[in-house]
N, C-alpha and C positions, 0 to 999 in steps of 0.2 A: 515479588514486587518489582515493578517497571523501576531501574535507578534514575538519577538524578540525568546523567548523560543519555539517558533513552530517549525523555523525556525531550528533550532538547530538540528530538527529530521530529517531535508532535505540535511547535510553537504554530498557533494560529488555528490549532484541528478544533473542534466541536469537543466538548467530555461531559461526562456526568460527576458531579461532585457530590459523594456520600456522606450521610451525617452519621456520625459514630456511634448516634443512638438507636437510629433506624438504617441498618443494611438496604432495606429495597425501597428506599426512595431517595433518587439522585436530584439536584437540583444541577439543570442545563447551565453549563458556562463556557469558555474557550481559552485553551492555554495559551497563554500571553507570555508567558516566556519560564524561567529556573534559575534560582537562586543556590549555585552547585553548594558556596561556603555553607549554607542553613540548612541547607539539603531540604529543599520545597520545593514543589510547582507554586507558579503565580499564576492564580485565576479570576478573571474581575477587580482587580486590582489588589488582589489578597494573597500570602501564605498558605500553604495548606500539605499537608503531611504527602507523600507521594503515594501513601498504601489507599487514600482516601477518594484519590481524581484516576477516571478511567477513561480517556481517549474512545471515542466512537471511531471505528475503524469499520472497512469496506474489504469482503472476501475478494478472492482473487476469483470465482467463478461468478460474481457481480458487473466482471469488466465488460466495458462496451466494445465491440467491434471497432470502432474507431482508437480507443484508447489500446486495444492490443498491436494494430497496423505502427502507432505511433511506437511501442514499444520494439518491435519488429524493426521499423524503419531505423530509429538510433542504435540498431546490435550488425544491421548488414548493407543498409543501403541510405547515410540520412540524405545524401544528395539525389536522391530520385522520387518523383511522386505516382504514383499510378493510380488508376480508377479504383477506388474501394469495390468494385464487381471483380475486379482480379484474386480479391483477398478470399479464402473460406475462414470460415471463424468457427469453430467449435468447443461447445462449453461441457466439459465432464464433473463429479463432483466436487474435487478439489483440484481440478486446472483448468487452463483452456488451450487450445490446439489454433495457431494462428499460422497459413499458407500463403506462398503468394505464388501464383503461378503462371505465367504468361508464357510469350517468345522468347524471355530473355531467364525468366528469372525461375527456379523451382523450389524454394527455399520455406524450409516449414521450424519455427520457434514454440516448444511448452513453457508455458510458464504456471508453476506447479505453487501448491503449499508455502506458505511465510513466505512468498516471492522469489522461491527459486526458478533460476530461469538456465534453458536449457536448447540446444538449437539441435534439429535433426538433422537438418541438411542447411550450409555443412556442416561436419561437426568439430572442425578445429576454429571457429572463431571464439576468440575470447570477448566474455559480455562487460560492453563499457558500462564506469558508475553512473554513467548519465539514465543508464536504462532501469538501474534500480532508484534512483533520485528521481526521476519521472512514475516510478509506482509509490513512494513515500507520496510525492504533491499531489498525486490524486487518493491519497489518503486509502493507501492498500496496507492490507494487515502485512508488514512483511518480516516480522520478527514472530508470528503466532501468537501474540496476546490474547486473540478471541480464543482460542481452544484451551487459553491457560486459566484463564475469566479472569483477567486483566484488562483487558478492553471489551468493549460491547459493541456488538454488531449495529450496521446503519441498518434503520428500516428502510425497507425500501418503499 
């Protein structure tokens, strides 16, 4: 079960709310925020048990080309911008391979599974929270919920 403080990371995401009588039929709502003392999520302006609301979450090989540059950009360079024809993007099936390659610059970041991220070149920079706080707001599975079936994949 996702806890109370998990929860917390998801306020504003899309979920499905399960009735305890019926497993597979969620009714659409959106996390409005957690009540840690009750131990609830608030959905629609309502309480409701935590084991009950599951966050619709986004795989990490769903990301877009632009959202992986952005991710790229806040771990090595956020003060520079380059033509998105500099970047390669390539998607595998639980990461993606983001480059950027020019005159100046040779620098290739994975960003793998639950939002692990990983730089290849170079490989001693440490990754800022900004980088993982920018894959939560774009609503990336980054703790694995979907493989836990805790969260439910976005259609795409």
């Amino acid at each position: 079960m996702i806890s109370i403080s998990e929860f917390a990371l998801y306020i504003g995401f899309p979920c499905l709310i399960f009735d305890s009588t019926d497993k597979a039929v969620g009714t659409p709502a959106t996390i409005e925020g957690v009540d840690i003392v009750a131990n609830k999520v608030i959905c629609e302006r309502a309480n409701f048990d935590p084991s009950v609301v599951k966050p619709i979450l986004r795989l990490i090989r769903d990301m877009k080309k632009s959202e992986a540059i952005e991710v790229l950009k806040r771990i090595i360079h956020p003060e520079v911008t380059y033509p998105e024809t500099d970047y390669s993007f390539d998607v595998y099936s639980n990461s993606i391979l983001i480059t950027i390659e020019n005159d100046w610059f040779n620098e290739a970041l994975r960003i793998g599974y639950m939002g692990s991220i990983w730089t290849i070149t170079p490989s001693s920079i440490k990754v800022p929270t900004s980088a993982h706080l920018y894959l939560l707001s774009r609503r990336f599975d980054v703790l694995g919920l979907i493989s836990k079936g805790l969260a439910l994949e976005e259609s795409k």
